[in-house]
C-alpha positions as CSV (number, residue, x, y, z in Angstrom):
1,X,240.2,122.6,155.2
2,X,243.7,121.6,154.3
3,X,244.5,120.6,150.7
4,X,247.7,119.1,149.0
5,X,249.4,120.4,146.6
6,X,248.4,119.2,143.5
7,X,251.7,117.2,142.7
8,X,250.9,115.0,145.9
9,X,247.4,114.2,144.8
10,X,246.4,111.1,143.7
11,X,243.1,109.7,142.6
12,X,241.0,106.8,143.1
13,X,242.9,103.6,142.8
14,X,240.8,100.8,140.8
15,X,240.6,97.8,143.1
16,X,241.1,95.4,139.6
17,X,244.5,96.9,139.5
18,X,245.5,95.6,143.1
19,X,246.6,92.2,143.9
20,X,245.3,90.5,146.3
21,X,247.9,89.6,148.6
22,X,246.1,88.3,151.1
23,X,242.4,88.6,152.9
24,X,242.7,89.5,156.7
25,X,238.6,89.4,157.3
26,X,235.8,89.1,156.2
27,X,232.8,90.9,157.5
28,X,229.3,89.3,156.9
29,X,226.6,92.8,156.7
30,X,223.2,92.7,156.9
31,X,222.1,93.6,153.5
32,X,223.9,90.5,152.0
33,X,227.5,92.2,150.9
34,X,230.9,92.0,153.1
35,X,233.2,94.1,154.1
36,X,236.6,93.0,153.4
37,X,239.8,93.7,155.1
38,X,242.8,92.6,153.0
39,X,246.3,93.5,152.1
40,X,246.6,94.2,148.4
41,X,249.6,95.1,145.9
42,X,249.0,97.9,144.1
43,X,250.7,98.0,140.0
44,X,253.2,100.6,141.0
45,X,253.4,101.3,145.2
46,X,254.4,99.6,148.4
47,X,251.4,97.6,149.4
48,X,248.2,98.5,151.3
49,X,245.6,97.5,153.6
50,X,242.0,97.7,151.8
51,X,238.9,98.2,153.0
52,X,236.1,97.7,150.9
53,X,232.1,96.5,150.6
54,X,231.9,93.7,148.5
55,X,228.7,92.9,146.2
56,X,227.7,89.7,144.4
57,X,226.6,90.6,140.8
58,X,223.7,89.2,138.4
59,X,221.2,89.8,141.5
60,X,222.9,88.1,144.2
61,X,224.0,84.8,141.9
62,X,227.2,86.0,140.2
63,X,230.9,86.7,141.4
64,X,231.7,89.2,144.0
65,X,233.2,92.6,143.1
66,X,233.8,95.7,145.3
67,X,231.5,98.5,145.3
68,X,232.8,102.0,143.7
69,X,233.2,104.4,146.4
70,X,232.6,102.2,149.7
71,X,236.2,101.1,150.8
72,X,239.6,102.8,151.7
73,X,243.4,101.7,151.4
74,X,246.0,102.5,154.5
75,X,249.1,103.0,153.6
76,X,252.0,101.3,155.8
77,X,252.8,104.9,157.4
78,X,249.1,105.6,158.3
79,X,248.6,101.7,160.3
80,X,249.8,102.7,163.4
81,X,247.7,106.1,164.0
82,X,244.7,104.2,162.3
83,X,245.1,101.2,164.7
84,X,245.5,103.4,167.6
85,X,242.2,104.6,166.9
86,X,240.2,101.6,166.3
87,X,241.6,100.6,169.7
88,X,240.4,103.7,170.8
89,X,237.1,102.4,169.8
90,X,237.1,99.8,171.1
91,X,237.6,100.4,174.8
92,X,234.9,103.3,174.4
93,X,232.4,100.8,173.2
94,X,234.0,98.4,176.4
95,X,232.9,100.9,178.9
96,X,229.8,101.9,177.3
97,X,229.1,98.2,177.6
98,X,230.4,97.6,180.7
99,X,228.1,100.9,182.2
100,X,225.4,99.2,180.8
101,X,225.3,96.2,182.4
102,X,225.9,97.9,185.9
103,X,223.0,99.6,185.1
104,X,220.9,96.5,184.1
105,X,223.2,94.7,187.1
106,X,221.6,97.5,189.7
107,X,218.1,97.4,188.1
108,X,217.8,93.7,188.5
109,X,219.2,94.2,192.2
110,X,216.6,96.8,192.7
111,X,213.8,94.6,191.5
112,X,215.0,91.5,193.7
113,X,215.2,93.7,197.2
114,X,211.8,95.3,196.8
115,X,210.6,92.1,195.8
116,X,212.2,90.6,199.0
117,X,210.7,93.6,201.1
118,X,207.4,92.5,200.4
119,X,207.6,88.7,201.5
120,X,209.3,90.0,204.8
121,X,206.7,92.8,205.2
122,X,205.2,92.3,208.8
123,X,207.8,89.2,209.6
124,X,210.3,91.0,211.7
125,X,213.8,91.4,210.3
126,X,214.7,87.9,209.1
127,X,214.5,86.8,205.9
128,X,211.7,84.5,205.0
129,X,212.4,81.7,201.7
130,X,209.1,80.8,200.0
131,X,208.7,76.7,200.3
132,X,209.6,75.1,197.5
């Protein structure tokens, strides 16, 4: 496992201290928090883009506050390798999707010709429509 040199480390940065620049999604989850995506100012840096769960206090009534240790900040060097990678992603789940539903597309086609076979069974080769 690499590590840096300690000069070049740099601990957790507490989300109070960034300003919120601005929010660039907001991502409803199941359990009632959100991940947010926003581009915050940090006291003394270039800017970054945070990632972070956000929790509503006092039991679900109360403001909204970002849970210690469930986000991430990308620095302005690290967008374009991180990006690359979520589109990555995305075309991966694309054509998992897309071999599903050829698979489901085939199924359904496989279900309609033996159902078909069965209505034609004994009536020669032409194809016999149910009335309607």
């Amino acid at each position: 496992m690499h590590e840096e040199p300690e000069r070049h480390r740099r601990g957790p940065t507490d989300p109070a201290m960034l300003t919120l620049v601005r929010r660039l999604a907001t991502l409803p989850r199941q359990d009632g928090d959100e991940t947010r995506i926003e581009l915050q100012q940090p006291p003394n840096g270039p800017p970054v883009v945070a990632c972070r769960v956000w929790r509503r206090t006092g039991g679900g009534d109360g403001d909204w506050s970002p849970l210690a240790g469930h986000g991430l900040a990308f620095r302005n060097g690290e967008l374009a390798t991180v990006i690359g990678a979520f589109v990555e992603a995305l075309d991966w789940f694309r054509e998992d999707e897309r071999a599903q539903r050829l698979v489901l597309s085939k199924r359904n086609a496989d279900r309609r010709r033996k159902q078909e076979s069965k209505h034609d069974l004994g009536r020669g080769h032409e194809r016999v429509f149910p009335d309607q």
